[in-house]
DSSP file (Angstrom, degrees, kcal/mol; ACC not computed):
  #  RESIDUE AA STRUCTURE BP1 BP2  ACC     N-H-->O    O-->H-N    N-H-->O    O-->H-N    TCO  KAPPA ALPHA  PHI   PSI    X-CA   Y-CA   Z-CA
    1    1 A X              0   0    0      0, 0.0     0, 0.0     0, 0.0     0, 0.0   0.000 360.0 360.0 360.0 120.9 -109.7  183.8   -4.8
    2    2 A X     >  -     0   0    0      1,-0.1     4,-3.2     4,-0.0     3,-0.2  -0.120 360.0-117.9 -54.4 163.7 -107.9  187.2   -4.4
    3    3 A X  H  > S+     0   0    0      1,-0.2     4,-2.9     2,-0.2    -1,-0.1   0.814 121.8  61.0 -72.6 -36.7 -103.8  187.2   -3.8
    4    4 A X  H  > S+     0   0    0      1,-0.2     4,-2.2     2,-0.2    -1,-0.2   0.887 105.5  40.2 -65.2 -28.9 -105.1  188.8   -0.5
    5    5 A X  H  > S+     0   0    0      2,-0.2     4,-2.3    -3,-0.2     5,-0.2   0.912 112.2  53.9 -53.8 -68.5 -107.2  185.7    0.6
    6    6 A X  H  X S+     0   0    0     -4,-3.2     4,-2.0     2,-0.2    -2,-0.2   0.825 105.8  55.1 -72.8 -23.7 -104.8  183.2   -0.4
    7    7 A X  H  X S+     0   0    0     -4,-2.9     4,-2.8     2,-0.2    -2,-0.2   0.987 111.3  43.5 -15.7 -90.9 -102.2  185.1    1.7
    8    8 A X  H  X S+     0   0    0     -4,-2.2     4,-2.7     1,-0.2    -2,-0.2   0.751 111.5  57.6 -53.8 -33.0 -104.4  184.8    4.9
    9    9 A X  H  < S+     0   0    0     -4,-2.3     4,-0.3     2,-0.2    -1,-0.2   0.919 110.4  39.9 -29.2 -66.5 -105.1  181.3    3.9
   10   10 A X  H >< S+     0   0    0     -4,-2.0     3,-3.8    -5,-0.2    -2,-0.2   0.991 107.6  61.2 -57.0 -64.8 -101.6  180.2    3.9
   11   11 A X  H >< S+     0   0    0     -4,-2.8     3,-1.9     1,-0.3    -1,-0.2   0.786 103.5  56.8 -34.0 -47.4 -100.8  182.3    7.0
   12   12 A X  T 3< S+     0   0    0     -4,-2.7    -1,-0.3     1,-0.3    -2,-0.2   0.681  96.6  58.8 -70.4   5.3 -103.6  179.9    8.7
   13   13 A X  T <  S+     0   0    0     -3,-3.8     2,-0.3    -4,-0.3    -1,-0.3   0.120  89.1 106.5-115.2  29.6 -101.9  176.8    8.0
   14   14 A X  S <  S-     0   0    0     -3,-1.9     5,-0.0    -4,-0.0     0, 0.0  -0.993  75.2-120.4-119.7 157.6  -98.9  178.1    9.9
   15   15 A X     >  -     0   0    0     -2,-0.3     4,-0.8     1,-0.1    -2,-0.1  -0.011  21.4-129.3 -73.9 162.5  -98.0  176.9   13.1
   16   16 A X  T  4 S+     0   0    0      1,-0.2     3,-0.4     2,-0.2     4,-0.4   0.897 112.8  64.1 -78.4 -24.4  -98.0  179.8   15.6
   17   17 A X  T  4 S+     0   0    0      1,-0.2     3,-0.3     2,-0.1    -1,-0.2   0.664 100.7  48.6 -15.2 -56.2  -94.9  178.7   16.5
   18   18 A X  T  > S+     0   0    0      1,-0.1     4,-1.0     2,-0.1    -1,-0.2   0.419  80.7 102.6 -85.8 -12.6  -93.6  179.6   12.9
   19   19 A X  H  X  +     0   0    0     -4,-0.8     4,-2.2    -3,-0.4     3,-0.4   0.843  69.9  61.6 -21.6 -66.3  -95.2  183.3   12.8
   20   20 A X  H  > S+     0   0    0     -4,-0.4     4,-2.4    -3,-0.3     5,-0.5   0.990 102.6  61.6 -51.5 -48.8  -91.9  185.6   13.5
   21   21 A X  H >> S+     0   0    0      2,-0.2     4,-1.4     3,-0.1     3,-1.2   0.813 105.1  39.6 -30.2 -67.9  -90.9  183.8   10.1
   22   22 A X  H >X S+     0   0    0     -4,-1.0     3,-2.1    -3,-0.4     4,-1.1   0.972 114.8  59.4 -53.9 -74.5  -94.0  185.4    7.8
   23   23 A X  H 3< S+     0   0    0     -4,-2.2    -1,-0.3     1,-0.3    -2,-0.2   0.443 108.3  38.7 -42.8 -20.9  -93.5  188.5    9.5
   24   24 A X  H <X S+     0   0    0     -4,-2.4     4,-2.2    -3,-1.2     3,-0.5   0.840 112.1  54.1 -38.4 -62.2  -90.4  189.0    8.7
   25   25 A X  H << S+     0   0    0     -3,-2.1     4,-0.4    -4,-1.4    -2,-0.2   0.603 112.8  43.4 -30.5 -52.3  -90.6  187.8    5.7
   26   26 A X  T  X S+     0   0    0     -4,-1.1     4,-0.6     2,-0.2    -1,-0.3   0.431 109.3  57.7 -76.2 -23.4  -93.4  190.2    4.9
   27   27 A X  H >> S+     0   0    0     -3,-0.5     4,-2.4    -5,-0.5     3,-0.8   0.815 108.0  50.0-116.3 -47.5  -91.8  193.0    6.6
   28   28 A X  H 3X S+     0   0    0     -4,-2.2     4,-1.5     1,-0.3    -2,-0.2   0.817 102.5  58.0 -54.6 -34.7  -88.8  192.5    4.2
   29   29 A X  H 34 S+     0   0    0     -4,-0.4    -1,-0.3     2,-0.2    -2,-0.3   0.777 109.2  44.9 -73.1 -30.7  -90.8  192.4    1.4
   30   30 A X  H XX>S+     0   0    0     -3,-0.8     4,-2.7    -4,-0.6     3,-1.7   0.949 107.3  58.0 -66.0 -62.9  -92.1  196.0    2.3
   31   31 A X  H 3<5S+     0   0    0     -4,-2.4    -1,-0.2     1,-0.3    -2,-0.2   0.811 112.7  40.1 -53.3 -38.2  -88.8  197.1    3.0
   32   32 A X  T 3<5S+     0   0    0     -4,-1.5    -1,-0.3    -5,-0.3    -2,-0.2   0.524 110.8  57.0 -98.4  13.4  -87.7  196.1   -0.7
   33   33 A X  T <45S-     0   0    0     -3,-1.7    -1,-0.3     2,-0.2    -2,-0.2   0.700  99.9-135.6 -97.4 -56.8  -90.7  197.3   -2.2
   34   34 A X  T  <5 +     0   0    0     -4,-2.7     2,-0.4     1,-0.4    -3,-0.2   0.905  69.1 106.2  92.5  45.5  -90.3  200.9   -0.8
   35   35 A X  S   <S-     0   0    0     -5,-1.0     2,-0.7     0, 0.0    -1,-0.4  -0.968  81.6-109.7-145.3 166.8  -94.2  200.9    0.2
   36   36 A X        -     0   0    0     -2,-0.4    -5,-0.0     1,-0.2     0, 0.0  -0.857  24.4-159.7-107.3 112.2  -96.0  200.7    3.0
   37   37 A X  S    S+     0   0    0     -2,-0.7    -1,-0.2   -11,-0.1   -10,-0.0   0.815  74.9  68.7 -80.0 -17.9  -98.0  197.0    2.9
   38   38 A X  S    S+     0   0    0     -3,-0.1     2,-0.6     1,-0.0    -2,-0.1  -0.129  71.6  52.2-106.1-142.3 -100.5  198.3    5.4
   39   39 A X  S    S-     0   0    0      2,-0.0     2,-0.4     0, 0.0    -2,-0.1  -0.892  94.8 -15.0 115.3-140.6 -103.2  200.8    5.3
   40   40 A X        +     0   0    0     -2,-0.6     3,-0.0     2,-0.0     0, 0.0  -0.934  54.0 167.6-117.0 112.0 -106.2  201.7    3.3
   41   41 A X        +     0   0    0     -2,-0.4     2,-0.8     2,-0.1    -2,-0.0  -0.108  35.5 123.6-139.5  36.9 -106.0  199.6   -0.1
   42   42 A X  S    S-     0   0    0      1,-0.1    -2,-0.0     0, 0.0     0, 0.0  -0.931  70.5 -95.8-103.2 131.1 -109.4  200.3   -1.2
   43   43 A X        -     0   0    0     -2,-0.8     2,-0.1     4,-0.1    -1,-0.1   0.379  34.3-128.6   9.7 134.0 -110.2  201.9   -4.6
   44   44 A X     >  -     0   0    0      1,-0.1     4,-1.2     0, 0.0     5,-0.1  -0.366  29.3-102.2 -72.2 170.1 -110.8  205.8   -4.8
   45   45 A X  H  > S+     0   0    0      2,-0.2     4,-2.9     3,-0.2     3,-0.4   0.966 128.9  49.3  -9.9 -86.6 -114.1  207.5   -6.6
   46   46 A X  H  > S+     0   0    0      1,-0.2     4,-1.1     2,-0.2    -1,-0.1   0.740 108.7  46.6 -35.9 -69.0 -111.7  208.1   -9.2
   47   47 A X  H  > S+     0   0    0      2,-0.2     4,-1.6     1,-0.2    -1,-0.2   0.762 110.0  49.1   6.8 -85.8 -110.3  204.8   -9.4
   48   48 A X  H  X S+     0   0    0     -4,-1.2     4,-0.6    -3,-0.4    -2,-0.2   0.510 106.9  67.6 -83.9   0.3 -113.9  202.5   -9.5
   49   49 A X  H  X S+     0   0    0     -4,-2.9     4,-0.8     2,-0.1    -2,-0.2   0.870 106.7  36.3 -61.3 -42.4 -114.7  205.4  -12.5
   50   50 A X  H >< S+     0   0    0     -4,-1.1     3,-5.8     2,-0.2     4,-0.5   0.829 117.0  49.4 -75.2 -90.8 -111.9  203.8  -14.8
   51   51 A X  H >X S+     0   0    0     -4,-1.6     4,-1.9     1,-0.4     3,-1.0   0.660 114.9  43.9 -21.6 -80.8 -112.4  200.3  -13.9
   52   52 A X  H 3X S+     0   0    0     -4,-0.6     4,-0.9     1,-0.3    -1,-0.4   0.738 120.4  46.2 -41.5 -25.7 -116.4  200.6  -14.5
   53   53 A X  H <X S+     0   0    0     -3,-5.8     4,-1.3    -4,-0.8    -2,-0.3   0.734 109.0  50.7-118.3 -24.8 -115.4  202.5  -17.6
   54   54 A X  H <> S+     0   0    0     -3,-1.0     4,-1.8    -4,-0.5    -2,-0.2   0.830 108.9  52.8 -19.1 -71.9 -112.7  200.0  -18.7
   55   55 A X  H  X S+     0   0    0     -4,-1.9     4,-5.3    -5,-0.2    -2,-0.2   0.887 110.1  54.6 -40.4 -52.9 -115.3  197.0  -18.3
   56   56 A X  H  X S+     0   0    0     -4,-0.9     4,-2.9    -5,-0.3    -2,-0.2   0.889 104.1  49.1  -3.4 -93.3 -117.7  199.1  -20.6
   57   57 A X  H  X S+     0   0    0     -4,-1.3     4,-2.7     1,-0.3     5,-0.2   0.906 112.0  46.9 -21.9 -89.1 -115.5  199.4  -22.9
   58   58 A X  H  < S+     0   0    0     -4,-1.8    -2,-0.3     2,-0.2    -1,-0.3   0.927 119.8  43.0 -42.5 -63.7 -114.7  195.3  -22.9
   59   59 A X  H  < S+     0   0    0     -4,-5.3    -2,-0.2     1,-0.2    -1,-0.2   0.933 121.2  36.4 -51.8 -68.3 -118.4  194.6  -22.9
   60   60 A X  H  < S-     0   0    0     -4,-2.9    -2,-0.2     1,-0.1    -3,-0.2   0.831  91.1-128.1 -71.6 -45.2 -119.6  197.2  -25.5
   61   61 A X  S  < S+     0   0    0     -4,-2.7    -1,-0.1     1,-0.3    -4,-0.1  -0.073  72.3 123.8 115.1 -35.9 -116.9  197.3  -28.0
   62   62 A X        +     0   0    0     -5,-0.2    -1,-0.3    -6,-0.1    -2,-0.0   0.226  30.5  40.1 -55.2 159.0 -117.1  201.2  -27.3
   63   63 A X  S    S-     0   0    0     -3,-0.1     2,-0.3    -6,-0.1   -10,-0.0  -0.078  89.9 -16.5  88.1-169.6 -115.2  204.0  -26.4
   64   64 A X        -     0   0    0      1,-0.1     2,-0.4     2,-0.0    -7,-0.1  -0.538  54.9-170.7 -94.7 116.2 -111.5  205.5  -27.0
   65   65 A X        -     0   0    0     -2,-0.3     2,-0.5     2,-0.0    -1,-0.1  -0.855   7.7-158.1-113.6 125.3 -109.0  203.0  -28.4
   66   66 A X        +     0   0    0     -2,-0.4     2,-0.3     2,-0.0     7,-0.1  -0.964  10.7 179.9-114.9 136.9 -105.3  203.8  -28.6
   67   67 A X        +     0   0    0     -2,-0.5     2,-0.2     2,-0.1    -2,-0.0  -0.845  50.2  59.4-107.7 136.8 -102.9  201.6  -31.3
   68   68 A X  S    S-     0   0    0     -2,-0.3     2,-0.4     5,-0.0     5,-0.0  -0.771  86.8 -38.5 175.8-151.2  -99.5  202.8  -31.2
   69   69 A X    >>  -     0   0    0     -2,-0.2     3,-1.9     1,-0.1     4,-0.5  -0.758  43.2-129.5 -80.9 138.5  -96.1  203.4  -29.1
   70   70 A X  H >> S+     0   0    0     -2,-0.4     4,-2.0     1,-0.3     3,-1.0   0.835 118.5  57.5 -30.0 -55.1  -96.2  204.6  -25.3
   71   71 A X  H 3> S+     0   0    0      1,-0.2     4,-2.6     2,-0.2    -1,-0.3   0.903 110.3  42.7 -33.4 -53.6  -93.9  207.0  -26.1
   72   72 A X  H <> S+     0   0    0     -3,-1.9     4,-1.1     2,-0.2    -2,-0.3   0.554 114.6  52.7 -81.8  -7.0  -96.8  208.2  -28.9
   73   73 A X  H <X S+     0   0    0     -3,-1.0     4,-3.8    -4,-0.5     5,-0.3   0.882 111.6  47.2-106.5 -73.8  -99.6  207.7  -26.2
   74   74 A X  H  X S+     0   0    0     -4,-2.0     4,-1.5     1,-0.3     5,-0.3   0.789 103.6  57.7   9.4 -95.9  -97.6  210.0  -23.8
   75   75 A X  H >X S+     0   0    0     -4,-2.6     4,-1.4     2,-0.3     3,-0.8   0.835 107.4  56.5  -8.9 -82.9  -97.1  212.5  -26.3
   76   76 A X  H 3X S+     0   0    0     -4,-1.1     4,-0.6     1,-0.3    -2,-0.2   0.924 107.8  37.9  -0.1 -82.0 -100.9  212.5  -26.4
   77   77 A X  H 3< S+     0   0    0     -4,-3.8     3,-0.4     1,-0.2    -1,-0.3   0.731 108.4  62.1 -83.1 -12.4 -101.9  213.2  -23.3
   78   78 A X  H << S+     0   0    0     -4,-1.5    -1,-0.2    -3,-0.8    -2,-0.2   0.751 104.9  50.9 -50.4 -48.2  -99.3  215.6  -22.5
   79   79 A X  H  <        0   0    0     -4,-1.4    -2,-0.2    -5,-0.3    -1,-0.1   0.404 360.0 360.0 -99.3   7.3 -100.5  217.8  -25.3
   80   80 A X     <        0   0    0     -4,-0.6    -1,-0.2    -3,-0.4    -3,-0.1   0.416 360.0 360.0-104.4 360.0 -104.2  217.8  -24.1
Protein backbone atom coordinates (compact mmCIF):
# COMPACT_ATOMS: atom_id res chain seq x y z
CA UNK A 1 0.00 0.00 0.00
CA UNK A 2 1.40 3.42 -1.06
CA UNK A 3 2.00 6.26 1.93
CA UNK A 4 -0.62 7.95 -0.33
CA UNK A 5 -3.34 5.21 0.15
CA UNK A 6 -2.74 4.71 3.69
CA UNK A 7 -3.22 8.53 4.20
CA UNK A 8 -6.68 8.45 2.53
CA UNK A 9 -7.47 5.32 4.45
CA UNK A 10 -6.91 6.84 7.76
CA UNK A 11 -8.56 10.03 6.69
CA UNK A 12 -11.74 7.68 6.17
CA UNK A 13 -11.84 6.42 9.55
CA UNK A 14 -12.22 9.97 10.75
CA UNK A 15 -15.28 11.32 12.00
CA UNK A 16 -16.40 14.30 9.89
CA UNK A 17 -16.71 15.97 12.81
CA UNK A 18 -12.82 15.63 13.36
CA UNK A 19 -11.75 16.89 9.68
CA UNK A 20 -10.58 20.72 10.60
CA UNK A 21 -8.08 18.62 12.71
CA UNK A 22 -6.27 16.67 9.59
CA UNK A 23 -6.40 19.71 7.70
CA UNK A 24 -4.67 21.52 9.71
CA UNK A 25 -2.56 19.32 10.52
CA UNK A 26 -1.70 18.64 6.96
CA UNK A 27 -1.63 22.27 6.11
CA UNK A 28 1.05 22.66 8.83
CA UNK A 29 2.96 20.04 7.60
CA UNK A 30 3.20 21.89 4.18
CA UNK A 31 3.90 24.98 5.80
CA UNK A 32 7.11 23.26 7.53
CA UNK A 33 8.09 21.42 4.64
CA UNK A 34 8.38 24.64 2.41
CA UNK A 35 6.47 22.71 -0.54
CA UNK A 36 3.39 22.75 -1.96
CA UNK A 37 1.49 19.13 -0.83
CA UNK A 38 -0.89 19.58 -3.80
CA UNK A 39 -0.59 19.46 -7.43
CA UNK A 40 0.71 17.17 -10.04
CA UNK A 41 3.02 14.42 -8.27
CA UNK A 42 3.27 12.16 -11.17
CA UNK A 43 6.70 11.15 -12.61
CA UNK A 44 8.18 13.11 -15.67
CA UNK A 45 9.58 11.22 -19.11
CA UNK A 46 12.78 11.90 -17.59
CA UNK A 47 12.05 10.59 -14.26
CA UNK A 48 10.25 6.92 -15.35
CA UNK A 49 13.77 6.86 -17.69
CA UNK A 50 15.93 6.52 -14.36
CA UNK A 51 13.63 4.38 -12.48
CA UNK A 52 13.24 1.82 -15.57
CA UNK A 53 16.92 2.17 -15.87
CA UNK A 54 17.69 1.75 -12.14
CA UNK A 55 15.49 -1.58 -12.03
CA UNK A 56 17.66 -2.77 -15.03
CA UNK A 57 20.39 -2.32 -13.51
CA UNK A 58 19.08 -4.36 -10.16
CA UNK A 59 17.78 -7.15 -12.35
CA UNK A 60 20.75 -7.49 -14.87
CA UNK A 61 23.69 -6.87 -12.75
CA UNK A 62 24.60 -4.24 -15.54
CA UNK A 63 25.34 -0.84 -16.16
CA UNK A 64 27.49 2.08 -14.34
CA UNK A 65 28.39 1.41 -10.74
CA UNK A 66 29.91 4.08 -8.58
CA UNK A 67 32.11 3.00 -5.18
CA UNK A 68 33.39 5.93 -3.42
CA UNK A 69 32.63 9.39 -1.50
CA UNK A 70 29.80 11.90 -2.66
CA UNK A 71 32.03 14.41 -2.57
CA UNK A 72 34.19 12.00 -5.32
CA UNK A 73 30.82 11.22 -7.22
CA UNK A 74 30.16 15.05 -7.44
CA UNK A 75 33.43 15.77 -8.55
CA UNK A 76 32.55 13.37 -11.39
CA UNK A 77 29.81 14.57 -12.81
CA UNK A 78 30.74 18.14 -12.53
CA UNK A 79 33.72 17.51 -14.73
CA UNK A 80 31.67 15.70 -17.56
Amino acid sequence: MSNRDRILQLIDGVPDTKLSFVVKVIESLQAYAGEELNGNHSPNQDTIDAINEVANMQATGKGQHFKGATNDFLEMMMND
